[in-house]
C-alpha positions in Angstrom: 91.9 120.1 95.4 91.5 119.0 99.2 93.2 116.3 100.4 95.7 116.0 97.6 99.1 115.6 98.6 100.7 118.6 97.8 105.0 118.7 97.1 107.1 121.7 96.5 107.2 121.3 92.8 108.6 125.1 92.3 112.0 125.0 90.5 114.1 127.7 89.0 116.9 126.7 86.6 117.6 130.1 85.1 117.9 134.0 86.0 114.1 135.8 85.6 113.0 135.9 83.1 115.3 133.2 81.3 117.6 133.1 78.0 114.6 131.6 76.3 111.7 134.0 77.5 114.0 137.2 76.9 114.1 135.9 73.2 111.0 135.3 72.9 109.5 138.7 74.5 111.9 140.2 72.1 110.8 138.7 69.4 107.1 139.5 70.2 108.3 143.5 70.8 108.4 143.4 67.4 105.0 143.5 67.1 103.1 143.7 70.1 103.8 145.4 72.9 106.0 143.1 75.3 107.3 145.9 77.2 105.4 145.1 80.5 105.9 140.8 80.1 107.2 139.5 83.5 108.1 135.9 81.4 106.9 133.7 78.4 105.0 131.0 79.6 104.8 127.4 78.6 100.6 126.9 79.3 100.9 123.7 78.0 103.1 122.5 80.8 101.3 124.3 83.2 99.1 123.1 85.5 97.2 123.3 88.5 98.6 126.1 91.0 102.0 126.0 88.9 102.7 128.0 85.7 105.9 127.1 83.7 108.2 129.5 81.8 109.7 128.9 78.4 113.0 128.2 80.0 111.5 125.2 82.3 111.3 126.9 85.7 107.5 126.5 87.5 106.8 128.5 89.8 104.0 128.6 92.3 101.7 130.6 90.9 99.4 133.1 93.6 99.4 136.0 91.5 97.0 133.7 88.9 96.8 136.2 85.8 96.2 138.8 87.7 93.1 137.6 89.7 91.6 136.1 86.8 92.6 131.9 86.6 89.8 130.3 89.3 90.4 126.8 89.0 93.8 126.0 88.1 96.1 125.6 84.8 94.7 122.5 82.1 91.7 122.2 84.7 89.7 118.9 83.2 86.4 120.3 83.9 87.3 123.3 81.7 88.9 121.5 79.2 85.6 119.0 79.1 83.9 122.6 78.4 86.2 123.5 75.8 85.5 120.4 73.9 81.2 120.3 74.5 79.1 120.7 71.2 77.9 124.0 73.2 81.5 125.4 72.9 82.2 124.6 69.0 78.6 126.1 68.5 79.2 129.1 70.4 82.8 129.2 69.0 82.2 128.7 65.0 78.6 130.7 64.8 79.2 133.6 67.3 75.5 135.3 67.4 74.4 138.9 67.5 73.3 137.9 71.1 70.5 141.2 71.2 69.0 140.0 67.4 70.0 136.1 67.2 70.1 134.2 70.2 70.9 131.1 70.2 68.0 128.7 71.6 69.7 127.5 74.3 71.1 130.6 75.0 68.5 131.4 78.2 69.3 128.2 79.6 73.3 128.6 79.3 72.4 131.8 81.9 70.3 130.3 84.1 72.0 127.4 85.0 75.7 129.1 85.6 75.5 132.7 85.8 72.3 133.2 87.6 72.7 130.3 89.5 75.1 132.5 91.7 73.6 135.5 91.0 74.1 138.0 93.9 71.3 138.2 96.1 68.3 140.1 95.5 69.8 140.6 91.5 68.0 138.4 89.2 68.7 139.8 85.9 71.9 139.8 84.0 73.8 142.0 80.9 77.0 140.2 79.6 80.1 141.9 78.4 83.2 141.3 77.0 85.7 143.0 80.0 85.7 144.2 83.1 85.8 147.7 81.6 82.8 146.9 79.7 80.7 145.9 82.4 81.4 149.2 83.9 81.2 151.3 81.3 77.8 149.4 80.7 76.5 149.9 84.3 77.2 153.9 84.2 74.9 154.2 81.0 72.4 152.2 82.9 72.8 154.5 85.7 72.6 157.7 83.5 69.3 155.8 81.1 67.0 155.5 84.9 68.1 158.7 86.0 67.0 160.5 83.2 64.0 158.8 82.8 63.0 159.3 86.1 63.5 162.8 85.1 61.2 162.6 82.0 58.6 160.7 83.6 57.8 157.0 82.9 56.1 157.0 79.8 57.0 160.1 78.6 58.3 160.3 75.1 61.8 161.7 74.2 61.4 165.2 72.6 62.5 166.4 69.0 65.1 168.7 71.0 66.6 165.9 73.0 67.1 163.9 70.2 68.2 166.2 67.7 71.0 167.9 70.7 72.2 164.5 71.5 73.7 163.9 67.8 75.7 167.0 68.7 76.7 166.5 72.0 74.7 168.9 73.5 72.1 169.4 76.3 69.7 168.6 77.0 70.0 165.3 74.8 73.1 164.8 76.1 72.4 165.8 79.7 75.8 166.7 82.1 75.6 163.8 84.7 78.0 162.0 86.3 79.5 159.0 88.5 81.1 159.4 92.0 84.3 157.1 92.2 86.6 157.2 95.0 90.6 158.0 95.5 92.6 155.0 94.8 89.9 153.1 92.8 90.4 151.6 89.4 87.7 150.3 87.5 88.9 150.4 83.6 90.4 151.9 80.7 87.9 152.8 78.8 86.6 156.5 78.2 83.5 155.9 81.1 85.8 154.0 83.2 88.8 155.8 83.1 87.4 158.3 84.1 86.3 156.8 87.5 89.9 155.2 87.7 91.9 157.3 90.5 94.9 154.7 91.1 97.7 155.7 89.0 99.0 158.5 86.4 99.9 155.9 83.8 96.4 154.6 83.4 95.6 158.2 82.6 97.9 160.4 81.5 96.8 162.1 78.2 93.7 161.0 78.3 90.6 163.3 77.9 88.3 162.8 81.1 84.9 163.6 82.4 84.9 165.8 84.9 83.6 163.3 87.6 83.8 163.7 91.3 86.0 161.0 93.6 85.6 161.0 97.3 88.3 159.3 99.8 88.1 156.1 100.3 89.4 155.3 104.5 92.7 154.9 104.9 92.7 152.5 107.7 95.2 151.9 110.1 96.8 148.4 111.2 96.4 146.8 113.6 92.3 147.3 113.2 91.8 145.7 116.2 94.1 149.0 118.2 92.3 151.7 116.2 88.9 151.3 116.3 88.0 154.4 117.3 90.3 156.3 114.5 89.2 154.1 112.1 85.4 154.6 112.7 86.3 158.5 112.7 87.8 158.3 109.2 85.0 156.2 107.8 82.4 158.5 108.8 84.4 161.4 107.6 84.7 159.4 104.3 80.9 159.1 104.1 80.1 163.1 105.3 82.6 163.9 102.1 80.5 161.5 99.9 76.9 163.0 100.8 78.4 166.2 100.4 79.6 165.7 96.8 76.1 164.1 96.1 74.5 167.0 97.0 76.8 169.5 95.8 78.3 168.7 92.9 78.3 171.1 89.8 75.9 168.4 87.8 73.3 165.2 89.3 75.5 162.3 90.7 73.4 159.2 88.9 75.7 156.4 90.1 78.4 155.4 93.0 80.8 152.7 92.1 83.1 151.3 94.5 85.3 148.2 95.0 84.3 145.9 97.7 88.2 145.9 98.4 90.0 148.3 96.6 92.6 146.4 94.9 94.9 148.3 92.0 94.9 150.8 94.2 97.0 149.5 97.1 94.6 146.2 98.8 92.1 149.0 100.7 89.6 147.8 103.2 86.6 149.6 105.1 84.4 147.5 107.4 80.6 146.8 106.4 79.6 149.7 108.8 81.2 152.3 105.9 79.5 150.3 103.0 76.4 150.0 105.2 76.4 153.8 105.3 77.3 154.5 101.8 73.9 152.8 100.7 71.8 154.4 102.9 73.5 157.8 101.2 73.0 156.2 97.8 69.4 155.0 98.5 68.5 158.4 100.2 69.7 160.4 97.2 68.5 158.2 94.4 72.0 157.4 93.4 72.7 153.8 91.9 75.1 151.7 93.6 77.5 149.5 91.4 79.8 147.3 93.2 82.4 146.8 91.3 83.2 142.8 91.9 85.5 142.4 88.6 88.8 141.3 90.6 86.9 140.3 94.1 84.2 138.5 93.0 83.9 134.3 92.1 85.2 133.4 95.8 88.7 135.2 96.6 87.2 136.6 99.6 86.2 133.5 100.9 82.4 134.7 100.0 81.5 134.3 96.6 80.8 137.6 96.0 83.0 140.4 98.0 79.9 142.3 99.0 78.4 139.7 100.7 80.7 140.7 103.7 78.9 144.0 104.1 75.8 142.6 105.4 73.2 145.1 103.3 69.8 144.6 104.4 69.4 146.0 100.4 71.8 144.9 97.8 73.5 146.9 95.7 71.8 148.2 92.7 74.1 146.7 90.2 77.2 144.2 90.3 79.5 144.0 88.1 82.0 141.1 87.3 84.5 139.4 85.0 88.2 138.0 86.0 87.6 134.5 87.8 84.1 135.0 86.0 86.1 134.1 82.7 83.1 136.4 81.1 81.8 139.8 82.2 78.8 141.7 83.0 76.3 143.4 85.2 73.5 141.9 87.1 70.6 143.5 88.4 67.7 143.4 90.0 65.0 146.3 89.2 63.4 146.2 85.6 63.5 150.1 85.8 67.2 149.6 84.4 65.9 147.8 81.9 66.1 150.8 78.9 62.9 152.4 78.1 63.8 151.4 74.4 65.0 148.8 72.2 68.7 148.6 71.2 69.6 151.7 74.2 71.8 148.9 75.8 73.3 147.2 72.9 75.9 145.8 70.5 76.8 143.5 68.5 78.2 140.9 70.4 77.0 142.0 73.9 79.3 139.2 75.5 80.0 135.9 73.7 78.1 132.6 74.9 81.5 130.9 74.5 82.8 132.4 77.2 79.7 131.6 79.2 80.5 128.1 78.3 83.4 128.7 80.2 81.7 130.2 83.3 79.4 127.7 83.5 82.7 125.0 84.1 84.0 127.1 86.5 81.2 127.6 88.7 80.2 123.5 88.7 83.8 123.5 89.8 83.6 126.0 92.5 80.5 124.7 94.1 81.0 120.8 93.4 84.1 121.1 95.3 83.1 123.7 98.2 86.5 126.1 96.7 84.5 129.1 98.2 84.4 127.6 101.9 88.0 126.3 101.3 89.4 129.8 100.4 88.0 131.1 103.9 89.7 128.2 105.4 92.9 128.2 104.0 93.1 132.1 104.4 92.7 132.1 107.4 95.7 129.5 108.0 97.7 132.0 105.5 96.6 134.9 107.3 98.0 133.7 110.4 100.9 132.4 109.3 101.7 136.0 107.9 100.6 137.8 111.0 103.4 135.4 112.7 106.1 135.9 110.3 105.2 139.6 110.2 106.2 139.9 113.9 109.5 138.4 112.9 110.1 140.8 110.2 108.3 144.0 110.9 110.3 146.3 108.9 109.4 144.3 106.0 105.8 143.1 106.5 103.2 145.8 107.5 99.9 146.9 107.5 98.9 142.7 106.9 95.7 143.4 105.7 92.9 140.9 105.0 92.2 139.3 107.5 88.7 137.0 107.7 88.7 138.0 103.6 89.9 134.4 102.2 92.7 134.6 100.5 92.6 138.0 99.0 95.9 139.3 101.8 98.1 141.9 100.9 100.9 144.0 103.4 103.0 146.9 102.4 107.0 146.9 102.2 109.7 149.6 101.7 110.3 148.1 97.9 107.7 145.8 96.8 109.0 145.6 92.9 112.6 143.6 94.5 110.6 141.1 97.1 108.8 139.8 94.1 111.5 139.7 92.0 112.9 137.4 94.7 110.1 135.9 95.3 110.2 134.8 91.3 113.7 133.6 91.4 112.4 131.7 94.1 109.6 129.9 92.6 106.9 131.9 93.1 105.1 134.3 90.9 103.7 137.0 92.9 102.4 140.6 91.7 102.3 144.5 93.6 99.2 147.1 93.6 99.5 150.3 94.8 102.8 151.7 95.5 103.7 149.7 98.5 101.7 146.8 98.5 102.3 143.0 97.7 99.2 141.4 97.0 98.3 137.7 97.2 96.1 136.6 94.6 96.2 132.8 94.5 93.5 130.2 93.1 90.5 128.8 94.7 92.6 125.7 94.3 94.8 126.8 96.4 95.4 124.6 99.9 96.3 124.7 103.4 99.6 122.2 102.0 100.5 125.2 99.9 101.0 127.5 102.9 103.8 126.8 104.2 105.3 126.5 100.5 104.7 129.8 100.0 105.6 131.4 103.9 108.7 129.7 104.0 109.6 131.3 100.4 108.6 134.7 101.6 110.6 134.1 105.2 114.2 133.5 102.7 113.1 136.4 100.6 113.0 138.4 103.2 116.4 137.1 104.4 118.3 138.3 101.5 
C-alpha cells in the first residue's frame, strides 16, 4: 500500500519447482491434470505482493494468477468480506439469481459493480468466467440483430421456432462475430471460436466459421514510426469494413481486446479503436470490448477502454479476472431480450462472488490503487526502457508505455528468462511466443521497482 516500507522479502531455498511441490503436483496428476503447474503454493503463507511455494521459497509475485489477484494475498478487506453475513448467505443458499433473487441482491450491484460501471453502460449481466461473459455478449449481439431484423414487436414465427430445434435456418439464422488475429477471448464453443492466439487452445475443436481481421502489428519505438504505424492501422480498419461488408453471412458483433494480451501484449493507439467504432456504429455491428484481463485498473485506467477516448462507448464490456466475478455491462435496453428466460441459467453468476467484488473495488478506490498503478508504471516503464538500452538483444519492442503496469517486451527465449527469473524470486509469466509480460497487483509500489529491475538486470546476466 503506499508509503509502506517495502524489503526484498524474495527467497529461494530450493531448485523450481522444489522436492516438496514436485511431490505434490505428482500426487495431484493422479487425478487432475497438473501437467501445466509452474509450483504448489502455500496461500496460507502468502501475502501481499509475495506468494510462497510448498518448499518455503516466496517469490515476488507480478504475474498475480494470471491477471486475476487485484489486491494482494490474505488482503483484510477481502477476508472481512469472506466472513460478512452477506457472504455465508450468498455461500450456504446459492439462488437461481433469474427466478429467486435474493432481496438485497439489487443493492449488492449497485453499490460495487455499477458503481464503476463503464461510462455510458448502466446495466449489468453477471457470469461465472471470462468465457462466459463472452459467450453471453455474442448471443446478445445475435438476439438485437435478429430482432431488428423481425421488427420490434413482431412475433417469432411457427417456422423459426420449429427450425431452431433442428439447427436449421431460419430459426437458427447463420450470423456471426468478427474477432481479430492474435486475440483470445475463451474456451468455450462461442469463444473459441473468436480465439486466434494459439493452436493448442483449438486444435480439434469444431469451430464456427467466423471471420478474424489483423490486428496492427506495431513497431517499437512508436515514437520513430509514426507514419508506418498509422499506415498499418488504417490498413487494419479497410480489412475490417471490408469483412463487414463482405462476409459470406451478417457480422452482428466485433470483439476486441483493448490490449491484446494472450496473444503476444498488442497495442493500437485510440485513433485505430476510434475508427473501428465508427465502422461498427456505421454498419450496425455491436462492439464488445473484451476487458476480462485489462480491466479493474492494470492500465492505470480502471477500465482499458477508457484510453481510447470514444465520444460513444462501446456497446458492451465484458469483465472478470481482477473483477473476481464476471459479466457484461450495457447500456441500451434493446439488448435486453425480447423474451423472458432468452438470457438465462440457473446460476447466471453467483452473489458470492459479488461479495467479493464489492471488497475489492472499496479497496481499489479507498486507496487510489488505480492512480497509483499509472504512477508506478510509469517509474517501471522507465526503468525498463533504461535497462533495455543496456541489453538490447534481450529486451525489445518495450511496449506499454503510459498503460500502468500492464508492460510487456519480447526476447529470443522467453520460457528460460522466467524460469530465471523464478529461481530468482520472482514469479513472472509469457504470452505470445516472444513476449514476457508484467502482470503485477494494483498493490504493487514504486519500492518494488527496483526489486524486480535489478532481478531482471542478473537474469539477463546469466
Amino acid at each position: 500500500m503506499p508509503g509502506v516500507i517495502i524489503t526484498d522479502e524474495k527467497s529461494v531455498k530450493t531448485e523450481v519447482p522444489g522436492p516438496v511441490s514436485k511431490a505434490a503436483a505428482a500426487k495431484l496428476g493422479r487425478v487432475f491434470d497438473g501437467r501445466a503447474v509452474h509450483f504448489v503454493v502455500d496461500y496460507a503463507k502468502s501475502h501481499d505482493n509475495y506468494i510462497v511455494d510448498v518448499d518455503g521459497n516466496t517469490y515476488l509475485d507480478v504475474y498475480s494468477q494470471i491477471a486475476s489477484i487485484p489486491v494482494g494475498y490474505n488482503n483484510q478487506t477481502l477476508i472481512e468480506a469472506a466472513k460478512s453475513p452477506e457472504m455465508i448467505s450468498a455461500l450456504v443458499n446459492r439462488p437461481a439469481l433469474g427466478n429467486f433473487p435474493a432481496q438485497d441482491w439489487v443493492a449488492l450491484l449497485s453499490d460495487g459493480l455499477l458503481r464503476v460501471a463503464p461510462k455510458g453502460l448502466d446495466k449489468i449481466f453477471t457470469a461465472q468466467s471470462g468465457s462466459e461473459a463472452n459467450e453471453l455478449a455474442y448471443k446478445a449481439a445475435f438476439m438485437l440483430y435478429q430482432r431488428r431484423k423481425r421488427g420490434e414487436g413482431v412475433e417469432w414465427t411457427q417456422e423459426e421456432i420449429a427450425s431452431c430445434l433442428k439447427n436449421q435456418a431460419p430459426g437458427s439464422p447463420d450470423l456471426s462475430i468478427l474477432s481479430f488475429k492474435n486475440s483470445f477471448h475463451g474456451r468455450g464453443f462461442g469463444s473459441l471460436s473468436t480465439t486466434r492466439s494459439k493452436a493448442v487452445h483449438k486444435l480439434d475443436i469444431p469451430a464456427f466459421k467466423w471471420p478474424q481481421a489483423d490486428f496492427p502489428q506495431l513497431r517499437y519505438p512508436l515514437d520513430q514510426y509514426q507514419a508506418e504505424n498509422n499506415a498499418e492501422e488504417q490498413r487494419c480498419l479497410q480489412q475490417v469494413e471490408t469483412i463487414i461488408t463482405s462476409w459470406h453471412c451478417p457480422v452482428a458483433g466485433c470483439i476486441i481486446e483493448p490490449i491484446q494480451s494472450e496473444g503476444g501484449d498488442n497495442h493500437a493507439s485510440p485513433a485505430f479503436f476510434q475508427g473501428l467504432r465508427e465502422i461498427t456504429k456505421k454498419h450496425g455491428v455491436m462492439l464488445i470490448a473484451d476487458e476480462v484481463q485489462t480491466g479493474f485498473g492494470a492500465t492505470g485506467k480502471f477500465w482499458g477502454h477508457e484510453h481510447w477516448q470514444l465520444s460513444n462507448p462501446p456497446d458492451m464490456v465484458t469483465f472478470s479476472k481482477k473483477a473476481q466475478t464476471a459479466g457484461y455491462y450495457f447500456g441500451n435496453d434493446a439488448l435486453v431480450p425480447d423474451k423472458a428466460y432468452r438470457q438465462f441459467n440457473t446460476w447466471i453468476g453467483d452473489p458470492a462472488r459479488v461479495v467479493l467484488s464489492n471488497a475489492v473495488i472499496s479497496e481499489i478506490l479507498n486507496n487510489n490503487l488505480v492512480e497509483q498503478c499509472a504512477k508506478v508504471g510509469d517509474k517501471l516503464y522507465g526503468a525498463l526502457e533504461q535497462l533495455s538500452s543496456r541489453f538490447p538483444d534481450h529486451i525489445q519492442n518495450l511496449r506499454g508505455k503510459g498503460q500502468g503496469t500492464y508492460i510487456a517486451f519480447d526476447t529470443a527465449d522467453p520460457a528460460a528468462l522466467v524460469g530465471k527469473m523464478r529461481r530468482m524470486g520472482v514469479n513472472i509469466g509469457t504470452c505470445g511466443t516472444k513476449t514476457v509480460r508484467l502482470r503485477p497487483m494494483l498493490i504493487f509500489t514504486e519500492q518494488h521497482v527496483p526489486m524486480f529491475v535489478d532481478t531482471l538486470e542478473k537474469a539477463l546476466q546469466i
